[in-house]
C-alpha positions as CSV (number, residue, x, y, z in Angstrom):
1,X,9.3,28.3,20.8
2,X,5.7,27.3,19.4
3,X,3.2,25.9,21.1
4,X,3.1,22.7,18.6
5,X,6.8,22.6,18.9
6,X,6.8,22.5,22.5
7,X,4.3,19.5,22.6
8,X,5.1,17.6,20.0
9,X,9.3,18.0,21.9
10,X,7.5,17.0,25.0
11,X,5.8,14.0,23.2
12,X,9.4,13.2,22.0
13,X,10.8,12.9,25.0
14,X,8.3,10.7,26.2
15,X,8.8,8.1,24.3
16,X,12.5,8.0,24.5
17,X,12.1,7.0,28.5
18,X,9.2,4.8,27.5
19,X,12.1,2.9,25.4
20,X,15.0,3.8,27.7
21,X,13.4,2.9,31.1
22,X,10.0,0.9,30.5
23,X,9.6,-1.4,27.2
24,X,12.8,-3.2,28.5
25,X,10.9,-4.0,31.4
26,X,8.2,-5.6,29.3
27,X,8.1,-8.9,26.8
28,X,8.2,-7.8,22.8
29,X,4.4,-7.1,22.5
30,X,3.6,-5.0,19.9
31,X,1.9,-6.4,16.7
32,X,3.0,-3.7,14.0
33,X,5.9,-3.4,12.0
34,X,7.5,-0.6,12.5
35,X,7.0,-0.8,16.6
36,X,4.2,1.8,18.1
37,X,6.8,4.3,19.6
38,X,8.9,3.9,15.9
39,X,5.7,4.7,14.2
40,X,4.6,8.1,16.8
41,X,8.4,9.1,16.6
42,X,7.9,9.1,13.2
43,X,4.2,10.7,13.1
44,X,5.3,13.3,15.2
45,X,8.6,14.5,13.8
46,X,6.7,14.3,10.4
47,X,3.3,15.6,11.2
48,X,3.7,17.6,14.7
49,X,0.5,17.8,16.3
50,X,-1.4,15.7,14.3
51,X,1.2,13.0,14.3
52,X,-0.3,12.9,18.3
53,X,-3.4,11.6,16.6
54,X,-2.2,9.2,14.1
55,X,-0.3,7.3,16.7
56,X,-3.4,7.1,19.2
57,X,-5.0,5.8,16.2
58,X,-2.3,3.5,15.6
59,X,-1.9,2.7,19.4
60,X,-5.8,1.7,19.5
61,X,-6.2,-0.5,17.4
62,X,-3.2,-2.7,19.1
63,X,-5.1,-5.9,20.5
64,X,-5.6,-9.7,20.0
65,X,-8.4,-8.9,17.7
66,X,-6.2,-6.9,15.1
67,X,-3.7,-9.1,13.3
68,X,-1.1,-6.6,13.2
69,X,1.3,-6.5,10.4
70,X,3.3,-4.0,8.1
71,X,1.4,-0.8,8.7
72,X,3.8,2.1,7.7
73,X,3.2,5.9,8.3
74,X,1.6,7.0,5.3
């Protein structure tokens, strides 16, 4: 297996015990339509690697500043 594959798995993973175990733990917060994790789940099967970037771009600019909205992987 390739080194991106095996991160980008890993990654993959991640995020399906982030929504398994710990968003329903936690009040519907994210501004974004589609959610955060939708969007790196996305990125990532799309993009590998890079999709790792996109969504900590995505993830950063998350906060009471940003108005949030319809913001679609490109």
């Amino acid at each position: 297996m390739e080194i991106d594959s095996l991160i980008s798995n890993t990654f993959l993973i991640l995020i399906r015990i982030y929504r398994r175990f710990i968003s329903p733990l936690m009040p519907p917060q994210c501004r974004f339509t589609p959610t955060c994790s939708e969007y790196a789940e996305q990125a990532i099967r799309k993009y590998g690697i890079k999709g790792i970037f996109l969504t900590t771009k995505r993830v950063l600019k998350c906060h009471p500043f940003h108005p949030g909205g319809y913001d679609p992987l490109g």
